[in-house]
C-alpha positions as CSV (number, residue, x, y, z in Angstrom):
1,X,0.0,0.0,0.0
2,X,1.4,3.2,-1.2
3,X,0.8,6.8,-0.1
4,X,-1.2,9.2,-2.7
5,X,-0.3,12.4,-3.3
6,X,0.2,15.0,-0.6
7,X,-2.4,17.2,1.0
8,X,-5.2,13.6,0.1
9,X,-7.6,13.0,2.9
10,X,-8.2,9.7,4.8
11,X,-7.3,7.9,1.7
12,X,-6.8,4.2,4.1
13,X,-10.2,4.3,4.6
14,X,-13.3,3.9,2.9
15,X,-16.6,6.3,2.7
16,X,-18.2,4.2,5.3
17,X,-15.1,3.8,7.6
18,X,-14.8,7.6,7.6
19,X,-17.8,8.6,8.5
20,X,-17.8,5.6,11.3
21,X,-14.3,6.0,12.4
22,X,-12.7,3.0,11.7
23,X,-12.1,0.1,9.2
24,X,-13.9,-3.1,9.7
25,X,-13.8,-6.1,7.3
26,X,-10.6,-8.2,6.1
27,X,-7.9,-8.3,3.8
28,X,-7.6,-12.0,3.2
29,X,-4.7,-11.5,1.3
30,X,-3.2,-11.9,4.8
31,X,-2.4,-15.0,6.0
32,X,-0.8,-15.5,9.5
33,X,2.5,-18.0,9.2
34,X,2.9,-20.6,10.8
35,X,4.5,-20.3,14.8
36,X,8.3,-20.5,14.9
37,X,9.1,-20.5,18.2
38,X,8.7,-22.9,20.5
39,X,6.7,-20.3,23.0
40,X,4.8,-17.2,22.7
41,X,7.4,-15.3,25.3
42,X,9.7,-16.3,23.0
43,X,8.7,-15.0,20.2
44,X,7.9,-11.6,21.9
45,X,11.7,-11.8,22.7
46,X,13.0,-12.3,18.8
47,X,11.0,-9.4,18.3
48,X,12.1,-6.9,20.5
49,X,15.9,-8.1,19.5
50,X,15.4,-7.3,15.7
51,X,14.7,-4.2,17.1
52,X,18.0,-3.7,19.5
53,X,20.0,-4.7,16.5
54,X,19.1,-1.7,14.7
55,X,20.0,0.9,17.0
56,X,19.3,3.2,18.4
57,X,16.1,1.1,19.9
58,X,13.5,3.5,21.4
59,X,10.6,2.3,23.4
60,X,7.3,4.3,22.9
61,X,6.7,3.6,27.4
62,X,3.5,5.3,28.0
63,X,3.6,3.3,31.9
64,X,1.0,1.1,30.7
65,X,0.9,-2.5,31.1
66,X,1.8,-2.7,27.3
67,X,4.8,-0.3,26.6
68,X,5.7,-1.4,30.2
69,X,6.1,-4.8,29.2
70,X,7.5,-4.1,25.9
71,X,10.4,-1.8,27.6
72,X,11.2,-4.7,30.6
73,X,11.7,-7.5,27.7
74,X,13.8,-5.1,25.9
75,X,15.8,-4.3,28.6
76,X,16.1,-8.2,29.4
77,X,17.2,-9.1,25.8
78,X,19.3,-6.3,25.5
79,X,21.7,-7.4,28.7
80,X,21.4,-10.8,28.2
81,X,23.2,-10.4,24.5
82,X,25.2,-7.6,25.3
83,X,23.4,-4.9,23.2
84,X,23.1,-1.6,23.4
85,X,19.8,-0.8,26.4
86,X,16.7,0.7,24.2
87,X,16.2,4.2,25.4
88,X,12.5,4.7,26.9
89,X,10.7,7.8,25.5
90,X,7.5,8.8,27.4
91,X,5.3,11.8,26.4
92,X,3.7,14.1,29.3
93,X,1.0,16.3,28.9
94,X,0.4,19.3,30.4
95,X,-3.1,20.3,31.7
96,X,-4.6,16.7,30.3
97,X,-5.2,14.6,33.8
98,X,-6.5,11.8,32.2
99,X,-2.7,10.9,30.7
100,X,-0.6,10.9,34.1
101,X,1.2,8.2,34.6
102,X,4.5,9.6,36.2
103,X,4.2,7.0,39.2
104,X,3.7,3.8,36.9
105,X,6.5,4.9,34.7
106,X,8.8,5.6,37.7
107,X,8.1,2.4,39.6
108,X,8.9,0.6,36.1
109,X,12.1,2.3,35.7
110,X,13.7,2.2,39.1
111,X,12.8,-2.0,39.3
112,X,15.6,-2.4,37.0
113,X,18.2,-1.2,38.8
114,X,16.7,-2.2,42.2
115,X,17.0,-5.7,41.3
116,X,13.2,-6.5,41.3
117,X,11.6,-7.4,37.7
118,X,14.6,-7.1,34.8
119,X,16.9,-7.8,37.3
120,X,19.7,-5.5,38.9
121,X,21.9,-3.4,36.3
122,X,22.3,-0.2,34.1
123,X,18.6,1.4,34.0
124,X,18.0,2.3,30.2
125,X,18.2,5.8,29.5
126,X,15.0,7.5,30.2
127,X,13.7,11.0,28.2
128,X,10.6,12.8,29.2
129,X,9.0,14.7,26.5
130,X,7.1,17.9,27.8
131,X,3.6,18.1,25.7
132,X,1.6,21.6,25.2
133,X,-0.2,21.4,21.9
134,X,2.3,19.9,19.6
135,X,-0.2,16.8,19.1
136,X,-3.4,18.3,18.3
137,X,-5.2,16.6,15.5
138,X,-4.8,19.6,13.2
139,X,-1.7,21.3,14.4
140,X,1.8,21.8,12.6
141,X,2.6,18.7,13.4
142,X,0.1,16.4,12.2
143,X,0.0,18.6,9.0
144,X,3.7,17.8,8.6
145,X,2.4,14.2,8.7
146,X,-0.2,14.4,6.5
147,X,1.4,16.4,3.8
148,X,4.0,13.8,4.3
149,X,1.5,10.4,4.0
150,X,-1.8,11.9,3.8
151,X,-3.9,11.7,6.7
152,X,-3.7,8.1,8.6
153,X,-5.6,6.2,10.2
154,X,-5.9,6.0,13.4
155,X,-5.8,9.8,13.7
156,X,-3.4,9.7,16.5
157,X,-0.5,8.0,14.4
158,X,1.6,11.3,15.0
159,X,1.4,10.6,18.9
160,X,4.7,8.6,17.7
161,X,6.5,11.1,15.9
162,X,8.2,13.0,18.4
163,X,9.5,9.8,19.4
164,X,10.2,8.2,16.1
165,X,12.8,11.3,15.7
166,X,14.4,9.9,18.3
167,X,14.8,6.9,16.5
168,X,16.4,8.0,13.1
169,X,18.2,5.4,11.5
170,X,16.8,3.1,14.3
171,X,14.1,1.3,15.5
172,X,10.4,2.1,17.2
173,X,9.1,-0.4,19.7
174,X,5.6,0.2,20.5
175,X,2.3,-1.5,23.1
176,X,0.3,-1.7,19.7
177,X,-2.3,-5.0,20.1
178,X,-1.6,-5.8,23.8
179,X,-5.1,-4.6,24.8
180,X,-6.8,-6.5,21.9
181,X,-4.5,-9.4,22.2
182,X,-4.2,-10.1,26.2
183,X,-7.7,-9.1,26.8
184,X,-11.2,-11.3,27.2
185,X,-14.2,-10.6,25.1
186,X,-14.1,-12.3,22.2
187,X,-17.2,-13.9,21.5
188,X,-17.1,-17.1,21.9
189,X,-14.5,-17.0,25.1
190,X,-17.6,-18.7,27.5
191,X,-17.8,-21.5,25.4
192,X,-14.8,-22.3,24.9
193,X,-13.5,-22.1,28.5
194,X,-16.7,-24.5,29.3
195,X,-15.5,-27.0,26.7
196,X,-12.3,-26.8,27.8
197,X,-12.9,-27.3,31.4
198,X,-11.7,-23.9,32.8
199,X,-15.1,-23.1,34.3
200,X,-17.8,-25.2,35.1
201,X,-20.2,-25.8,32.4
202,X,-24.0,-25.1,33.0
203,X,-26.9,-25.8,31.3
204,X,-27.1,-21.9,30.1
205,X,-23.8,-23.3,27.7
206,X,-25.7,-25.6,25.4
207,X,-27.6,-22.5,23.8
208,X,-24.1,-21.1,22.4
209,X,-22.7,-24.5,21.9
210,X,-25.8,-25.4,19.5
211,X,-25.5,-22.2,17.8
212,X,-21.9,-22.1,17.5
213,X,-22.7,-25.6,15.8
214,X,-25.5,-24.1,13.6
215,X,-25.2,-23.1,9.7
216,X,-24.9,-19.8,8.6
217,X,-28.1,-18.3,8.7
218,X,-28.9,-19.8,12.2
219,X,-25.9,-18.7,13.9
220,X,-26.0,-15.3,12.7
221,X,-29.8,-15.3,14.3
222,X,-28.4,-16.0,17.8
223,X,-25.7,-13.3,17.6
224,X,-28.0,-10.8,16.2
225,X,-29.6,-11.1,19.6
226,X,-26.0,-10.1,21.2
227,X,-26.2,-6.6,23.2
228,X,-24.2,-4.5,20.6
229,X,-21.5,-2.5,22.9
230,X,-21.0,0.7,20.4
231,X,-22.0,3.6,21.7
232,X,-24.7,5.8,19.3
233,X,-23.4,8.2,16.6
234,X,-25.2,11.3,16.4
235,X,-23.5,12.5,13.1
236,X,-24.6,9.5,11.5
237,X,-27.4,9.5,9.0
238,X,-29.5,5.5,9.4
239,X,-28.3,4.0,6.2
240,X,-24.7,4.6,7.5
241,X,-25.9,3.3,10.9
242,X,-27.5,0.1,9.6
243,X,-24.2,-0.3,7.3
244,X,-22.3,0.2,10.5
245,X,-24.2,-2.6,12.5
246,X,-24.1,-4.8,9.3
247,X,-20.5,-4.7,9.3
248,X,-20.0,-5.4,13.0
249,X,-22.2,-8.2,12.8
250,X,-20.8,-9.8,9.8
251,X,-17.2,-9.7,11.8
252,X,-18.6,-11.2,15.0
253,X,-20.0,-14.0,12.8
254,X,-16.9,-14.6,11.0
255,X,-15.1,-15.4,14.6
256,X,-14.3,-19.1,15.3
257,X,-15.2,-20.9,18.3
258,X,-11.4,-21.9,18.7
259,X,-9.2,-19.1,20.0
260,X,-6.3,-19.9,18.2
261,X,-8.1,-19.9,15.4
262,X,-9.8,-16.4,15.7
263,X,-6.8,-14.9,16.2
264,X,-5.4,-16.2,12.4
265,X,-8.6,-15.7,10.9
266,X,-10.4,-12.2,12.3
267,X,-7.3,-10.6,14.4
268,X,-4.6,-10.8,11.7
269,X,-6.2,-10.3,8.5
270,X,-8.0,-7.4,10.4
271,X,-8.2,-4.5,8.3
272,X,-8.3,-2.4,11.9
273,X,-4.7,-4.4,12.4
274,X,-3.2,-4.0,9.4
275,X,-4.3,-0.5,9.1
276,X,-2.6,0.9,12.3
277,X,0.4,-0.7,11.4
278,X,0.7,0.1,7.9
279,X,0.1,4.0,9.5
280,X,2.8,3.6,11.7
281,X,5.2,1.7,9.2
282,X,4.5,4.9,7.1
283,X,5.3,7.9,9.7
284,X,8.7,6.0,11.1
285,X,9.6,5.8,7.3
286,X,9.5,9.5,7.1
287,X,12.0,9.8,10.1
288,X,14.3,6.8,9.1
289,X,13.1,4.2,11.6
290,X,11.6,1.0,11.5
291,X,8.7,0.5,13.7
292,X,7.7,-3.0,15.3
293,X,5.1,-4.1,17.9
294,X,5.7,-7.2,19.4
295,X,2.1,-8.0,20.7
296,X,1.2,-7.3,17.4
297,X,4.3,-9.1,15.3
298,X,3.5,-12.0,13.1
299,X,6.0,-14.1,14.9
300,X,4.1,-13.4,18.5
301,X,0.5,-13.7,17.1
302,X,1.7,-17.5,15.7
303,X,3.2,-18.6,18.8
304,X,0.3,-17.4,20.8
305,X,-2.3,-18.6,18.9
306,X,-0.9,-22.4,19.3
307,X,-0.1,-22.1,22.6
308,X,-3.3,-20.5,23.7
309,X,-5.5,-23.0,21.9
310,X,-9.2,-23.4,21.5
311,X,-9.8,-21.1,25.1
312,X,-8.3,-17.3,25.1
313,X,-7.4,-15.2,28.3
314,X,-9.6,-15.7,31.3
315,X,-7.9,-12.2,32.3
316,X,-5.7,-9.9,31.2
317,X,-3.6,-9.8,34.9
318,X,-3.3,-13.7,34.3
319,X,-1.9,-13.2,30.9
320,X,0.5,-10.5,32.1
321,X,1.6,-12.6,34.6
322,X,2.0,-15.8,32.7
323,X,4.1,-13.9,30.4
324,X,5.7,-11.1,31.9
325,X,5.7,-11.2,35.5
326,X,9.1,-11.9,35.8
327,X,10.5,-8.7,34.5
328,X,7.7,-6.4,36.0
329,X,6.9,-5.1,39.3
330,X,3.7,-6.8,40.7
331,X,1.5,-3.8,40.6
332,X,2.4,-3.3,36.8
333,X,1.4,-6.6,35.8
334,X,-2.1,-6.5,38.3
335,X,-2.6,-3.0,37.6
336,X,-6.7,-1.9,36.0
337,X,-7.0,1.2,34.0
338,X,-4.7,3.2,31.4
339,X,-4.4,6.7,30.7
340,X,-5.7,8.5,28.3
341,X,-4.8,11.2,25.7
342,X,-8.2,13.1,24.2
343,X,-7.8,16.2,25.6
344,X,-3.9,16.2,24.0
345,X,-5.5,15.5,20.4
346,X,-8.6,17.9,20.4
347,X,-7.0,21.2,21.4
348,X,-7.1,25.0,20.7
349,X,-6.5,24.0,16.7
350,X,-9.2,21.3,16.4
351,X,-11.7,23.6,18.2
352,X,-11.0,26.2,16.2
353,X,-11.6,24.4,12.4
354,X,-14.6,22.8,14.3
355,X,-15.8,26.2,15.5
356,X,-16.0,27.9,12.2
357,X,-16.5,24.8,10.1
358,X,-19.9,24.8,7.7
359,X,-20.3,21.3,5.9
360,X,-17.5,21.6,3.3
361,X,-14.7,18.5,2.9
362,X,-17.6,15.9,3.0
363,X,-17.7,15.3,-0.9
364,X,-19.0,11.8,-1.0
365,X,-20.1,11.5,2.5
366,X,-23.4,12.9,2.1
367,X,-25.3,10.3,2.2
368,X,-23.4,8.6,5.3
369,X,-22.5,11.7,7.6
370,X,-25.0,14.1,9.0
371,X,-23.2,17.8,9.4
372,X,-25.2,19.4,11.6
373,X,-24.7,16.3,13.9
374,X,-21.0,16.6,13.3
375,X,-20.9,20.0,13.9
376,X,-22.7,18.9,17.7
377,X,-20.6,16.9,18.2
378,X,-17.3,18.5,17.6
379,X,-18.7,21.5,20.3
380,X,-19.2,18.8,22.6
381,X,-16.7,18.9,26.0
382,X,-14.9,16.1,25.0
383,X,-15.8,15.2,21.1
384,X,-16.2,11.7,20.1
385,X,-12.7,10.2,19.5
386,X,-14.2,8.0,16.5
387,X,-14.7,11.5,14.8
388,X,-11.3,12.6,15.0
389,X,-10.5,11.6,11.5
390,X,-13.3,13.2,9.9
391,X,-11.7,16.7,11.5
392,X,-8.3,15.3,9.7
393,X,-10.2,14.6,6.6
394,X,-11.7,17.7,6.2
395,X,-9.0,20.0,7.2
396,X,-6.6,17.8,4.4
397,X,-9.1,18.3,1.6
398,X,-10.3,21.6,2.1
399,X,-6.4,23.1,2.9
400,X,-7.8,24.6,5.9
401,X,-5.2,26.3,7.7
């Protein structure tokens, strides 16, 4: 997939995925390989060393669970082979309380000199980036990216470009796919604990396990009946609403009962997947780094998907600690909640085009996107994050300044 010309809107996505705010569906020209290594930790480890070897290595650490784990393996790796340590880059925000994590970062940090998690020895080296409005969706910045690549999807990509300057010549390593990777909630995780023996089966079990059994047509009728967790969309006109829940229902039917199995056939050849990291691929290009996510890696996805089986996570602590727990504090790998980073994205810019916008840039959307709902919306406190590219989009095509 190759950029289009500068100053081109969302061009990743389609009409639809626009005006919803994300790409659904497949590419089934991707195919997951078959698992290489012998474990899934493994594999995360052969990962994050492709990475060392093209240094510098810099670690997009948010404090999360994800980056965390990410920066503690690379850390590992990087001792154990005598490579130079990646370098931990982590983003504050001023004014946005949502996105503090100072105390997770700094309790990661100081385990690997303490001797807890990594192990004693050298701490990596550790830069804090100061935030004002450098990220806003429609600032210099992102416009740098988007005359660069055109405007990506997801419209956060830049978040990693301060860091992936850091990086020239090197490599990224980011937390991309640990929360849809290590997490519960895929649909038929009930089941297939129950037939697997990790929770007692009960009578309730034989309606999915029939259904799960049941053609096509039937099967679909019993998920229909599934509470649909999106939230509404004001700026959406119905046809794009029922083309919306169309969409999300022909994914959850396309999910196997087996874990492994979901995880080759709906999480790799994802077009949300493969999207995010083709977006990512394309703005470390522009700085002269290579990006890689582990929990998102081929290699990882492979090994995980045979080792995990028919049944998937029970919990995201117990897959943090079967996998990690030995290189991260205890209340890293335990730890509920993340930050978040909407109030660094929507700023003075983005409520300015939204302020004086009136219903240009939607060429082709008509029919899909309602302005006057959009226009709601983006006044809103905090403005639906699933519209963020839409603000992109519009600003790209119509060279707002």
């Amino acid at each position: 997939m190759r950029p289009p010309p500068p100053g081109r809107g969302a061009w990743q996505l389609t009409p639809l995925d626009l005006a919803v705010g994300h790409p659904t569906g497949f590419d089934t020209s991707l195919v997951l390989p078959a698992a290489q290594h012998r474990t899934a930790r493994e594999a995360f480890e052969a990962v994050v060393l492709e990475a060392l070897l093209r240094a510098p290595c810099v670690v997009s650490f948010s404090g999360g669970r994800d980056s965390s784990a990410v920066l503690a393996v690379a850390v590992h790796v990087a001792r154990r082979e005598g490579l130079p340590l990646p370098v931990a880059v982590s983003q504050r925000f001023a004014g946005v309380a949502s996105s503090e994590e100072t105390a997770w970062q700094e309790r990661v940090v100081a385990s690997f000199a303490s001797g807890a998690g990594a192990g004693p020895g050298r701490a990596p080296e550790w830069e804090v980036l100061d935030v004002t409005d450098e990220l806003d969706l429609v600032g210099e910045r992102a416009r740098t990216e988007a005359a660069r690549h055109g405007v990506l999807w997801p419209p956060n990509t830049h978040f990693h470009s301060l860091i992936a300057e850091r990086a020239a010549g090197g490599s990224v390593l980011t937390g991309f796919g640990g929360d849809e990777i290590m997490s519960p909630g895929w649909v038929w995780d009930r089941l297939a604990w129950a037939l697997d023996r990790q929770v007692r089966p009960r009578a309730a079990d034989l309606v999915p396990l029939v259904a799960a059994a049941a053609p096509r047509a039937l099967r679909a009728r019993y998920l229909a009946h599934r509470p649909d967790p999106t939230p509404p969309s004001p700026w959406l006109r119905a046809t794009a609403e029922h083309a919306a829940l169309r969409d999300r229902r022909e994914m959850v039917l396309a999910e196997p009962v087996h874990h492994g199995e979901a995880l080759r056939r709906v999480w790799w050849p994802s077009r949300y997947r493969a999207t995010v990291a083709e977006s990512l691929r394309l703005l470390g290009s522009g700085h002269g780094a290579r990006v890689l996510h582990p929990f998102a890696d081929a290699r990882f996805v492979a090994a995980l998907a045979a080792e995990r089986g028919r049944s998937g996570p029970r919990s995201r602590t117990r897959e943090m600690t079967r996998l990690f727990a030995d290189l991260l504090p205890p209340e890293t790998v335990r730890r509920v909640g993340k930050a978040t980073f909407n109030g660094a994205f929507f700023g003075a810019a983005s409520r300015r085009l939204a302020s004086r916008w009136t219903g240009e840039g939607l060429d082709g959307l008509q029919d899909l996107v309602d302005p006057d709902g959009l226009a709601r919306t983006w006044a809103a406190p905090d403005p639906d994050a699933r519209t963020y590219t839409l603000l992109q989009h519009v600003r790209a095509v119509t060279a707002q300044p």
